[in-house]
Structures are given as C-alpha cells and as structure tokens.
DONU-680217 format. One record per residue (C-alpha): x, y, z; residue in one letter; chain; residue number from 1. Coordinates in nm, 2 decimals. Example, Ala and Ser with C-alpha at 12.3 -4.5 7.8 and 13.67 -1.06 7.14 Angstrom:
% residues 2
   east  north     up residuo cadena num
   1.23  -0.45   0.78       A      A   1
   1.37  -0.11   0.71       S      A   2
***
This chain:
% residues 436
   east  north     up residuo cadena num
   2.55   4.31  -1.34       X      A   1
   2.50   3.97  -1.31       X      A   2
   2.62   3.71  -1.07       X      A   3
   2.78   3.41  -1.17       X      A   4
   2.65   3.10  -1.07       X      A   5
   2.83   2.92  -0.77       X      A   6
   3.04   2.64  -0.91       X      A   7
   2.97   2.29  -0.79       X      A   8
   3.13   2.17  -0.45       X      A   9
   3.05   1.90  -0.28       X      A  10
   2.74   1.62  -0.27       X      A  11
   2.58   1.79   0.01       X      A  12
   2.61   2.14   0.16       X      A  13
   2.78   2.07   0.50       X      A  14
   2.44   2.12   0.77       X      A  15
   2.20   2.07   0.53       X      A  16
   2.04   1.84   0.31       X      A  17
   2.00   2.07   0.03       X      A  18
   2.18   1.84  -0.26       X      A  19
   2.49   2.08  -0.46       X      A  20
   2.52   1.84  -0.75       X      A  21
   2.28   1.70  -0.95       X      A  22
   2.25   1.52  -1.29       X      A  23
   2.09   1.78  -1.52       X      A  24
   2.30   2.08  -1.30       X      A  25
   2.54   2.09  -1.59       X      A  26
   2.26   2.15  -1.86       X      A  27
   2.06   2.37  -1.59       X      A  28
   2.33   2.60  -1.56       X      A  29
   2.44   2.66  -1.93       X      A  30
   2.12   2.67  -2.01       X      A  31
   2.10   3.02  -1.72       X      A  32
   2.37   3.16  -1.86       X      A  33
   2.31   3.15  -2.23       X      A  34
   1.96   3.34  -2.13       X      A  35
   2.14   3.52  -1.91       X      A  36
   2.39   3.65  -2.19       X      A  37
   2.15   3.70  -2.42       X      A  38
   1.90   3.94  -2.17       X      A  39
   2.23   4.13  -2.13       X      A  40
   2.31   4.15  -2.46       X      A  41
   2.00   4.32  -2.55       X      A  42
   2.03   4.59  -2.29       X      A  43
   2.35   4.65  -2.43       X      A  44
   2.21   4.67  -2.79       X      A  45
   1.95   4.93  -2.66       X      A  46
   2.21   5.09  -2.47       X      A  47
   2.43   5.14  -2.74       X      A  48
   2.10   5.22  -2.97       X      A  49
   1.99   5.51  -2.73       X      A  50
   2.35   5.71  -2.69       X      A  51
   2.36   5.67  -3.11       X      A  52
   2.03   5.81  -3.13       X      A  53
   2.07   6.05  -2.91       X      A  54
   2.41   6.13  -3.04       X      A  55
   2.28   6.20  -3.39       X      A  56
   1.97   6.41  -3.29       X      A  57
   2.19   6.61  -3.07       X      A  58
   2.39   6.71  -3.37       X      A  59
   2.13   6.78  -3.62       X      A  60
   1.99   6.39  -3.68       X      A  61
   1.66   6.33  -3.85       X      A  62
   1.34   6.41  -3.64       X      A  63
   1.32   6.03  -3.64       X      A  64
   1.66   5.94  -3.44       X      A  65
   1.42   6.13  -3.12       X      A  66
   1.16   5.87  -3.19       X      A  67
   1.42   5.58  -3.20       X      A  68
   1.64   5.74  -2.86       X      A  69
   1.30   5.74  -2.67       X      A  70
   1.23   5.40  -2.74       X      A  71
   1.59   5.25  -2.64       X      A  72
   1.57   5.46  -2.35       X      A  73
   1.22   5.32  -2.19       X      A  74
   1.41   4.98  -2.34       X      A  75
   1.72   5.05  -2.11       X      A  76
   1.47   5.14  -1.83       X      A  77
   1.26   4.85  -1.86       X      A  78
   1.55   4.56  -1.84       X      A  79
   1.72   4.78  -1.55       X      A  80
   1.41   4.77  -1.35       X      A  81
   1.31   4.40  -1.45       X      A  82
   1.71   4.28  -1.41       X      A  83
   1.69   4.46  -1.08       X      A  84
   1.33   4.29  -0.99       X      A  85
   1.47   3.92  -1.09       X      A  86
   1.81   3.98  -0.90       X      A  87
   1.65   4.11  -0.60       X      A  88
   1.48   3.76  -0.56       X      A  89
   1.79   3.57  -0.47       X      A  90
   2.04   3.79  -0.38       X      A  91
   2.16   4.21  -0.29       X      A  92
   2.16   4.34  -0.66       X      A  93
   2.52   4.46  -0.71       X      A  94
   2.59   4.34  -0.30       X      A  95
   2.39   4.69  -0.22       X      A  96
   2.20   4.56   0.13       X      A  97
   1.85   4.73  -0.06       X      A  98
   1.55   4.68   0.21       X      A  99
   1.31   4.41   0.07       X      A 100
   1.56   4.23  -0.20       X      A 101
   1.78   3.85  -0.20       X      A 102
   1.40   3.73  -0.09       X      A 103
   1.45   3.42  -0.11       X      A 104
   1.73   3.37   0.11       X      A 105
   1.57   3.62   0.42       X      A 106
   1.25   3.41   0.35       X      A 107
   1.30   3.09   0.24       X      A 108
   1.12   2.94   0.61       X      A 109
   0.84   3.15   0.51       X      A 110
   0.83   3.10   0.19       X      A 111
   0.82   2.68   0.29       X      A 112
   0.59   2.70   0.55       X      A 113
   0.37   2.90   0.28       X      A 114
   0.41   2.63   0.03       X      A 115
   0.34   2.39   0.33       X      A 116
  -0.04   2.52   0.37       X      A 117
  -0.11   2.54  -0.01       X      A 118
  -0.04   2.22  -0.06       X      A 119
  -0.23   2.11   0.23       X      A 120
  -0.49   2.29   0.14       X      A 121
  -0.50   2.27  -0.24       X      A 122
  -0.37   1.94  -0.32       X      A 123
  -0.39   1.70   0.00       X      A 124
  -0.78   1.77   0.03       X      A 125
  -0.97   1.53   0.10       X      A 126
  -1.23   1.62  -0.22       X      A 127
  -0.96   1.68  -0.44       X      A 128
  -0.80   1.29  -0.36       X      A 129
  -1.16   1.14  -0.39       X      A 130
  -1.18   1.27  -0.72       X      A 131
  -0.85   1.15  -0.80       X      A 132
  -0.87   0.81  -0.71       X      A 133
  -1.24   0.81  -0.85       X      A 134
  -1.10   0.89  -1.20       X      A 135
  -0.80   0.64  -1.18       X      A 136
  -1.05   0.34  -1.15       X      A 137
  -0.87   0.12  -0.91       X      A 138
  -1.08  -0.16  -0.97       X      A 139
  -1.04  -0.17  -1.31       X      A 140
  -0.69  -0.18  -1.33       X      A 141
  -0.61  -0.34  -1.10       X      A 142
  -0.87  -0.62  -1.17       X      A 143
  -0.69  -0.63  -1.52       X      A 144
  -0.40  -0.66  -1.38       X      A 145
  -0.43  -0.91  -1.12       X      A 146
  -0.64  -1.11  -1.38       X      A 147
  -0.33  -1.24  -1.58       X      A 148
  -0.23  -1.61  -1.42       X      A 149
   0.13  -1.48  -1.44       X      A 150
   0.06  -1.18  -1.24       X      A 151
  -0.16  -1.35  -0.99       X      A 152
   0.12  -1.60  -0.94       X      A 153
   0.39  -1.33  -0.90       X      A 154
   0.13  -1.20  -0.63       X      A 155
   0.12  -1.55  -0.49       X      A 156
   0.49  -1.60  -0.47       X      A 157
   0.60  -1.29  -0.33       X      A 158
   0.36  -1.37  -0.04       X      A 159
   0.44  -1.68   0.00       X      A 160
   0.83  -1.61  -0.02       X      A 161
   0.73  -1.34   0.25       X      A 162
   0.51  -1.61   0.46       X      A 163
   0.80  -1.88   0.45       X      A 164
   1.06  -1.62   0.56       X      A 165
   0.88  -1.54   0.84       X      A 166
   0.79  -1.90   0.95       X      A 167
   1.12  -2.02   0.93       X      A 168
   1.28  -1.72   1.15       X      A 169
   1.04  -1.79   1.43       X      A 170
   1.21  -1.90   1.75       X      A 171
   1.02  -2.23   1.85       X      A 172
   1.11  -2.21   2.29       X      A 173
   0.93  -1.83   2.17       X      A 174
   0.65  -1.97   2.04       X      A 175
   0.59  -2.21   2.30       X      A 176
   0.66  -1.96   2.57       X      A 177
   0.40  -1.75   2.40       X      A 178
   0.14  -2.03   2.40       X      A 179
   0.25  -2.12   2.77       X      A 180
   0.18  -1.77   2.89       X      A 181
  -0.02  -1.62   2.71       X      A 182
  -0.26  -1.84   2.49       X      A 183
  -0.30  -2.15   2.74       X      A 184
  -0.44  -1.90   3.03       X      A 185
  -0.67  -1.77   2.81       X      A 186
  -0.81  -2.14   2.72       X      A 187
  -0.79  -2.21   3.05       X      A 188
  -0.92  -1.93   3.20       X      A 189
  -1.29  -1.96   2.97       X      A 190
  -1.50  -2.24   2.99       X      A 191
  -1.51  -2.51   2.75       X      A 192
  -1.88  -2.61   2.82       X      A 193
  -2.05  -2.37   2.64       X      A 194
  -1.85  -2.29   2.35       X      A 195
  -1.83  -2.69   2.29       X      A 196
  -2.19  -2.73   2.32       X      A 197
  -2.26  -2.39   2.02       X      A 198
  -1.97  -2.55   1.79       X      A 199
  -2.15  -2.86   1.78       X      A 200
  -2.46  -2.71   1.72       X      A 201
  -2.34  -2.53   1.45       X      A 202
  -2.21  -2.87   1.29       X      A 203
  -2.54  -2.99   1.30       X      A 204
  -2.75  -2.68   1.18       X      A 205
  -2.49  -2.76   0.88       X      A 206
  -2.51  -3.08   0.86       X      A 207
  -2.12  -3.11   0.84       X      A 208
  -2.14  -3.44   1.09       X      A 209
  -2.30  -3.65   0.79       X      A 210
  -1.99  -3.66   0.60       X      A 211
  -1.81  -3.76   0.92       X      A 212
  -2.09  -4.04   0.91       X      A 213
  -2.00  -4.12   0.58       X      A 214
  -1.65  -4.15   0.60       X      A 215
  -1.70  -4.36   0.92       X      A 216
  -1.94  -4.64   0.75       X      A 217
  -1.78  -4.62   0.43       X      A 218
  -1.42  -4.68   0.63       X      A 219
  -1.68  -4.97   0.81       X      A 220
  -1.79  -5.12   0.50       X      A 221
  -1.43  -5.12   0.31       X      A 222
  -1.27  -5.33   0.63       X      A 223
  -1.51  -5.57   0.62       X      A 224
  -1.50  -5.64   0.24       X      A 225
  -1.15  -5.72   0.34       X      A 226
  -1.15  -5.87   0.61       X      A 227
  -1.44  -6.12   0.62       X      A 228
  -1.24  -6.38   0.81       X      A 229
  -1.12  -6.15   1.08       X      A 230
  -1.49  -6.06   1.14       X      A 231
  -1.63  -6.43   1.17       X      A 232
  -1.37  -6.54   1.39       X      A 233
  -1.47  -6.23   1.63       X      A 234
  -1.81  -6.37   1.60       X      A 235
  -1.71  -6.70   1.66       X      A 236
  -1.48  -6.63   1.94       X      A 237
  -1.79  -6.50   2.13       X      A 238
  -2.01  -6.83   2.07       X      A 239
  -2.08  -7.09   2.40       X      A 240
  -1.85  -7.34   2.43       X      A 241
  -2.10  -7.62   2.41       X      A 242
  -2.23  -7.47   2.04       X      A 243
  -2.15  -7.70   1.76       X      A 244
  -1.90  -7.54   1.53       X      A 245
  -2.10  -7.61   1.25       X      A 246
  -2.32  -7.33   1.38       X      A 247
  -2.12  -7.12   1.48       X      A 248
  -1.98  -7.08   1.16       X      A 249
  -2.30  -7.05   1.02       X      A 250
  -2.39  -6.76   1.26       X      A 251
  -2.07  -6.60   1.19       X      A 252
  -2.15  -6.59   0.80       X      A 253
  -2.49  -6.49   0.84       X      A 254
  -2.40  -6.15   1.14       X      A 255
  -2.14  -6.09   0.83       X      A 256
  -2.41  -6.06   0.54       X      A 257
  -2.64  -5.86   0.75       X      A 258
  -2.37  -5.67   0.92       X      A 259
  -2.29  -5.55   0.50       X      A 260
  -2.62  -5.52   0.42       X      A 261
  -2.72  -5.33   0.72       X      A 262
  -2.38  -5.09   0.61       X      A 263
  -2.49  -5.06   0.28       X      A 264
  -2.87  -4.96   0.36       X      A 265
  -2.73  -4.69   0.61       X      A 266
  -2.47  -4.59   0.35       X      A 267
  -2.74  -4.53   0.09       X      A 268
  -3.03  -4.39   0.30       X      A 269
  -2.98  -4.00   0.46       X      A 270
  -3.30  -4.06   0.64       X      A 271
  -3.17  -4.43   0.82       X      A 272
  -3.31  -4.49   1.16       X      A 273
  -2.96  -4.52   1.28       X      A 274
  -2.88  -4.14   1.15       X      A 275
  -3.16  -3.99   1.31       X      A 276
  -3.05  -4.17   1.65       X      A 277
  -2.73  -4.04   1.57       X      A 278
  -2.89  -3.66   1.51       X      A 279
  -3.06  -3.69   1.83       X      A 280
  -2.83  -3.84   2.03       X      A 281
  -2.61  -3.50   1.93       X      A 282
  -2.83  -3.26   1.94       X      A 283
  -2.95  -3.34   2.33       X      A 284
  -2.56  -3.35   2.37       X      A 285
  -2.52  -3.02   2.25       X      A 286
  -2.79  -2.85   2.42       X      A 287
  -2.70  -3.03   2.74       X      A 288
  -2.32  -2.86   2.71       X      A 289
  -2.51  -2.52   2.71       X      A 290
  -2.77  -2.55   2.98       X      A 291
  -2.66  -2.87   3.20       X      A 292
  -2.37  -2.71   3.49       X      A 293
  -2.33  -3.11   3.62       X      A 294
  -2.21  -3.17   3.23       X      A 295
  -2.03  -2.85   3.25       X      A 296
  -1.83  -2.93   3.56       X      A 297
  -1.74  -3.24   3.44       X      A 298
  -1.62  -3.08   3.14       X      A 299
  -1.42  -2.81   3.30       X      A 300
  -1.25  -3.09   3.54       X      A 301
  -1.12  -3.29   3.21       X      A 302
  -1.01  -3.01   3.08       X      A 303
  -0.84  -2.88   3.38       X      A 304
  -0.70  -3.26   3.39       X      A 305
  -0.59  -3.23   3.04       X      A 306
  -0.43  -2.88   3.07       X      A 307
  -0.24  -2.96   3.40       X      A 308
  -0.06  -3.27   3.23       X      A 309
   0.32  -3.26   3.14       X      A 310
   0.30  -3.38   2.81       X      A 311
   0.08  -3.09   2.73       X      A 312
   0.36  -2.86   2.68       X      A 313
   0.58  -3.12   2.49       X      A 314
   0.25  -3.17   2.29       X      A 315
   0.26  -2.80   2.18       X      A 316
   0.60  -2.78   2.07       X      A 317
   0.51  -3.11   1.89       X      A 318
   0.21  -2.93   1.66       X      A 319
   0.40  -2.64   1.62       X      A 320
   0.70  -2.78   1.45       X      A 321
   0.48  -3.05   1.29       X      A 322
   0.27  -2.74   1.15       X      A 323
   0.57  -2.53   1.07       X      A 324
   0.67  -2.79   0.86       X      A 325
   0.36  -2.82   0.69       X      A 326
   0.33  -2.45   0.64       X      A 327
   0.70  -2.42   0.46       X      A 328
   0.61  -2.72   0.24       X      A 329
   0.28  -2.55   0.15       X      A 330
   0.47  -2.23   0.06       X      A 331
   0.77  -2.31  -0.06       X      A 332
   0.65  -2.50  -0.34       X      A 333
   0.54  -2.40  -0.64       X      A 334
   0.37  -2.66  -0.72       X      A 335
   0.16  -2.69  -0.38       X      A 336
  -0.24  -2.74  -0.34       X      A 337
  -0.24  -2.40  -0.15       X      A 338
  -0.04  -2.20  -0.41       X      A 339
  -0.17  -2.31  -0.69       X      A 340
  -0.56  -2.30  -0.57       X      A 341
  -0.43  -1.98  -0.45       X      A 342
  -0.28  -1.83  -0.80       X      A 343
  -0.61  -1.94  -0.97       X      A 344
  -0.88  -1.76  -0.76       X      A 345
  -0.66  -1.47  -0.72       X      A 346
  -0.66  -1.42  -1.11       X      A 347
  -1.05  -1.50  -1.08       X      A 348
  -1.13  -1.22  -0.83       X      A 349
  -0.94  -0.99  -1.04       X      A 350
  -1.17  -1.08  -1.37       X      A 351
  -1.45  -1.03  -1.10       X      A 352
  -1.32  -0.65  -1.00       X      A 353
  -1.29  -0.61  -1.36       X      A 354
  -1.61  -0.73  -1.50       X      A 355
  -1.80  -0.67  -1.22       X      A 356
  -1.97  -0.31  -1.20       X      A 357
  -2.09  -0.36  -0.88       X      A 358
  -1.76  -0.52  -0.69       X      A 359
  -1.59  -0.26  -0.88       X      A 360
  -1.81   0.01  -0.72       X      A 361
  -1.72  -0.15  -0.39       X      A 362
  -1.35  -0.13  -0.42       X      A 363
  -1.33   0.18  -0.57       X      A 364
  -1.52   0.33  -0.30       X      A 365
  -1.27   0.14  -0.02       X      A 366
  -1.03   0.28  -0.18       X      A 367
  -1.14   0.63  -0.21       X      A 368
  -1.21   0.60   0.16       X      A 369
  -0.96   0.43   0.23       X      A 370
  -0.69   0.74   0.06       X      A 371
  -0.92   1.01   0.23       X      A 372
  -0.90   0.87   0.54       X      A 373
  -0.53   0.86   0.53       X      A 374
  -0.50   1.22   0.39       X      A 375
  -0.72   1.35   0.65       X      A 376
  -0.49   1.24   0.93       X      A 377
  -0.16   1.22   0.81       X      A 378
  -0.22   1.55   0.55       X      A 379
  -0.04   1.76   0.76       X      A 380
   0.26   1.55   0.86       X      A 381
   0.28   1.48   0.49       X      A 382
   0.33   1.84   0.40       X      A 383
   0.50   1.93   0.71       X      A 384
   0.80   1.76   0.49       X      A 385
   0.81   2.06   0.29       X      A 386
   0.81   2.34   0.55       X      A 387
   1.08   2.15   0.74       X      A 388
   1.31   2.05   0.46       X      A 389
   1.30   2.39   0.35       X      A 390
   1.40   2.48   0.68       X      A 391
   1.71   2.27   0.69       X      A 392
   1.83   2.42   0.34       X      A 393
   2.13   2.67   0.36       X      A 394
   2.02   2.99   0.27       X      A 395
   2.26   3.06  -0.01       X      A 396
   2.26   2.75  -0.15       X      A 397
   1.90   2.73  -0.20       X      A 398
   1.90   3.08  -0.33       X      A 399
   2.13   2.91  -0.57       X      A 400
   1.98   2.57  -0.67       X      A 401
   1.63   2.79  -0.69       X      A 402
   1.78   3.02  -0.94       X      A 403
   1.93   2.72  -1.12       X      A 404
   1.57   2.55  -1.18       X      A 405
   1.37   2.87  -1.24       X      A 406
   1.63   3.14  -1.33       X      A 407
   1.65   3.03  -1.69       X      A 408
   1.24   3.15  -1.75       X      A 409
   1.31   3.44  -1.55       X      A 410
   1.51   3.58  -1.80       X      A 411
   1.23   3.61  -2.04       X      A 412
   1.07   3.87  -1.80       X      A 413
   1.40   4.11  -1.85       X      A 414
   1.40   4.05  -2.28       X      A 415
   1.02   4.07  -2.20       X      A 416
   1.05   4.41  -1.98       X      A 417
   1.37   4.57  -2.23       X      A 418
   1.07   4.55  -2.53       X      A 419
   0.75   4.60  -2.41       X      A 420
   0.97   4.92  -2.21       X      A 421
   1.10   5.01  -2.59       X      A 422
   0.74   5.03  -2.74       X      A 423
   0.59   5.21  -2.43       X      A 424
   0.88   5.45  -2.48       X      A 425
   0.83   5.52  -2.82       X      A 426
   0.44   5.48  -2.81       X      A 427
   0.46   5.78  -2.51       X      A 428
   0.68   5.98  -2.72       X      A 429
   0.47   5.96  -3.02       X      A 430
   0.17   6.07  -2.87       X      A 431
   0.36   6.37  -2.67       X      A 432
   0.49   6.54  -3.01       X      A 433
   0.12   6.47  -3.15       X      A 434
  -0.03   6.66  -2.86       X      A 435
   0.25   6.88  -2.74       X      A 436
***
C-alpha cells in the first residue's frame, strides 16, 4: 500500500539541481517509515478489529460486537480514504493513473510559480521589510558593535588589507595612460582662471592662509636666530664701497635687531599692517582671476605652457608612484597615523549611533529605505529563484525529497482520519439503533 522510499543515488539527479543526498536524509527517512509503519499498523488493527466483530455478531455475539464492527469499519474507511488522499499527492496510489492524483509531480511548475507570488507578495513587501528592519534596530546594534576598539580595528584592517590589495595590483603605464587620456583633457579642456580665483577665495573666507603666514614668519624668524652672521654679511655685502666698515657693521647689526623685532611683532599681532596688505593684496588677486579675461588669458597660456611640457608626463608617473608608496605605507601598517586615527573615530561613531537617539533615527531610517528600495526592484528576481529552481527539479525526485521533508507529519492525518473515522462510525451507529 505504501511505496518505499527511493534509495539514495547519486549527489545530484543527472539534469537537475535538485540535491539526492543530504545530511539529515538518513534520519528523515527512518523517521517516514516508522510513521509510515505505524499508520499501517493501525489500519491493520481495525481491520482485523472489524472482521472479529463482525465475525462474532454474525454468529450470535453480544449486541455490543455491532457497535465495536461499525466503529472499525468507518476506522478502516477513514485511513483508506486519508492513505489514498496523502499518496495521491506524490505519486499514482497503487500505480493506478487516477485523474487528479501524484500532484506534486504533474504540478510541481505550478506549484513553484505559486509559491513564487506568495512570497513576493507576503514576505518580500515592501511594509512587511520596513517593519522588519524597524524592529531589528540597526543602529543600535550595530553602533554596539562597532563601538568595541577591537571591532572597529578589525573593520579598519579588513579595509585597509582590501585598499592595499588594490593599490598594489594597479598597473602604473595604466594609470598614467588614464591620466594622459582621460583626466589631463579634462584639466585642460576647463579653464583654470576661475576656479583658481573661487579656491582662493574660499581660503580667505576661512582664513586658512594665516597659518601659511605663520608658518612662513615663524620659518623667517627661526633662520635668522640661527643664522645672524649669514644675515649681516648680506647686509654688508650691499653697503658702498667707500662706507667705513665700522658702519657697516653697525648697520648690519641694527637691520638685524629690527628685522627680529619687526618678525616678532607680526608673529604676535593678527591685525599687523603687513597682514592686512597681505589680505588685500589676495583678495584683489582673487577677484581679479574671476572677472579680469587679460589675467585669465595669461593664466590659461601658462597653463597651456605647463601642460604641453615633456616632463609633465614623467612628472605624473612620478606622483603616482611617489603617492602609491605613501598609500601602502599608510595601510599596511598597523601602527600608521591613518589607521589608527581611523580605528578610534570609527569606534566613536559607533557609541554615537548607539547613544545617539537622533543619529540612530537617521540610520535606521537609511536603512529601512535603503532595504525597501532594494526589495521593491529586485523582489521579483529574488523570488523568481523559487519558481525557476523548482522548474529545474526532476519531477520524481522532488516528489521524493518533498515526501521526505513533509511525509513524516502527513502520517498523522491517516492515524488522525483511522480514529476520528472510528468514533464517527460508532457515534452514527449509536444514534441509528437509538432512532431506528
């Protein structure tokens, strides 16, 4: 009555990708064919429970054997129909070609291009995946996470190991082919004027040239603390001939002295004379890169002259492996500026996504987005997987590696049918020799 399972053959069923062998099959199917015997085994026990019965009323039994013969027969009736209802699911019950049964095999396409839709349509919704990612609380974890130094270092290293891989494969006479052709048009092709003039502007809105100024006298004011001899002798170098040395020398010492002082008082004053000259000087510059075309031409011809020289190209491949090498020093070691600057505000933004309610709200809200968005376009290549994979099964062998998975709780709907059949049968008996 019932068929045995297929034995195991091969990995993969030859033109599909349905898999034979896998490592619970063993416990799958002895776990099928214990239910399987035991489902059996109570048909037979009702069975053999109904021809007694009947037996023994049919020759003078107790009025009770009739009560006990109905009741195994409905029981023999229900597990025949249920058997045949569970059978009929994967395969002809007894081989009989019955209109409508071994479902599963006749239908498996439709059955995965069913399952295809409902889980587009039930599970890849967008509303359904907002909700999901809403309860997961991305920023909280990962915040938490990332906010361990060790994890934010393993984050750091992997990109870095990722960043230093890909540097060193580069192909230099590529990269400078690629500036050649494509980035040095560009440069060329745009003029310089303009953009020069709003950069420097922008310096000076920030005030970012005052350091430079700093760095310059400072620089100014160290060389000359050293170098006080060096300085006089320029002085004195650049005296008449028919001067006395005597006052020369005294000239020298005093440019000297005021030359510091007049270092120091520019040092130590934002609002110097000389700084404001200087702040003028560049802002007229700058405005007169934006709105002057005579500057502009001029501009454009030095860059044009700068562009069109040979050593430009040997300069390229000169920053390039100059800043290659800087960029595999930076990442390659642990111990770098730049990785470990980079570990410590990694960890710090994720204490911020953590602690943070609003930044949190932020991410989790990118991220909801981010998974809806995806969902909404790619939802129905996603469960196009289903539909098609199903389609590439073998019939048969799905039939079988279905029955394997799901074939085991089936059999509780034949026990299920053989006694709930049993107390209909006796519960319709009863009430027919109580009314008839």
């Amino acid at each position: 009555m019932d068929d045995a399972v297929a034995p195991e053959g091969a990995t993969y069923e030859r033109g599909t990708a349905f898999p034979r062998g896998t490592a619970d099959e063993p416990g799958l199917r002895q776990g099928l064919r214990r239910m399987r015997l035991i489902a059996t085994g109570l048909l037979a026990v009702v069975v053999t429970v109904y021809l007694a019965a009947q037996g023994w009323r049919s020759h003078g039994g107790p009025a009770w054997a009739g009560y006990v013969a109905a009741a195994a027969e409905a029981g023999v009736v229900g597990a025949l129909a249920d058997w045949f209802a569970v059978t009929a699911l994967f395969r002809h019950p007894l081989g009989l070609p019955i209109p409508h049964t071994a479902i599963i095999p006749h239908r498996k396409d439709a059955l995965g291009r069913g399952l295809e839709n409902f889980v587009s349509t039930h599970f890849l919704a967008e509303d359904v995946i907002r909700e999901k990612i809403d309860g997961i609380g991305v920023a909280r974890r990962v915040g938490t996470w990332l906010g361990e130094p060790a994890h934010a270092e393993r984050v750091t290293t992997e990109v870095a190991e990722r960043l230093s891989a890909a540097i060193a494969g580069m192909n230099d006479d590529l990269v400078g082919e690629i500036v050649e052709k494509a980035v040095l048009p560009r440069i060329v092709e745009r003029p310089w004027a303009g953009v020069l003039g709003t950069a420097l502007q922008r310096v000076l809105d920030d005030r970012l040239h005052h350091r430079l100024v700093d760095v310059l006298v400072a620089e100014i004011q160290d060389w000359l603390v050293r170098n006080p001899e060096t300085f006089t002798r320029l002085v004195r170098d650049q005296a008449p001939a028919w001067t006395p040395q005597w006052l020369d020398e005294a000239v020298s010492a005093k440019a000297y002295d005021k030359a510091l002082e007049a270092l120091a008082d520019l040092r130590a004053d934002p609002d110097h004379r000389i700084r404001q000259t200087i702040d003028r000087f560049l802002g007229d510059f700058a405005g007169r890169l934006r709105t002057d075309p005579c500057l502009g031409e001029q501009v454009e011809q030095i860059k044009q002259r700068l562009l069109g020289h040979p050593e430009v190209g040997r300069a390229v491949s000169a920053i390039w492996a100059t800043t290659r090498t800087i960029l595999l020093d930076l990442t390659t070691d642990p111990q770098s500026t730049v990785r470990v600057r980079a570990s410590s505000e990694l960890a710090a933004f994720g204490q911020r996504m953590a602690t943070d309610t609003v930044l949190a709200a932020t991410v989790d809200q990118g991220a909801a987005d981010l998974a809806t968005r995806a969902v909404g376009r790619y939802k129905g290549d996603i469960a196009a997987i289903i539909g098609d994979t199903v389609a590439s099964w073998e019939p048969a062998e799905t039939s079988r590696r279905i029955e394997l998975h799901v074939g085991r709780d089936l059999q509780f709907i034949r026990i299920n049918g053989t006694v709930v059949g049993a107390l209909v049968g006796l519960l319709i008996h009863t009430v027919t020799e109580l009314v008839f």
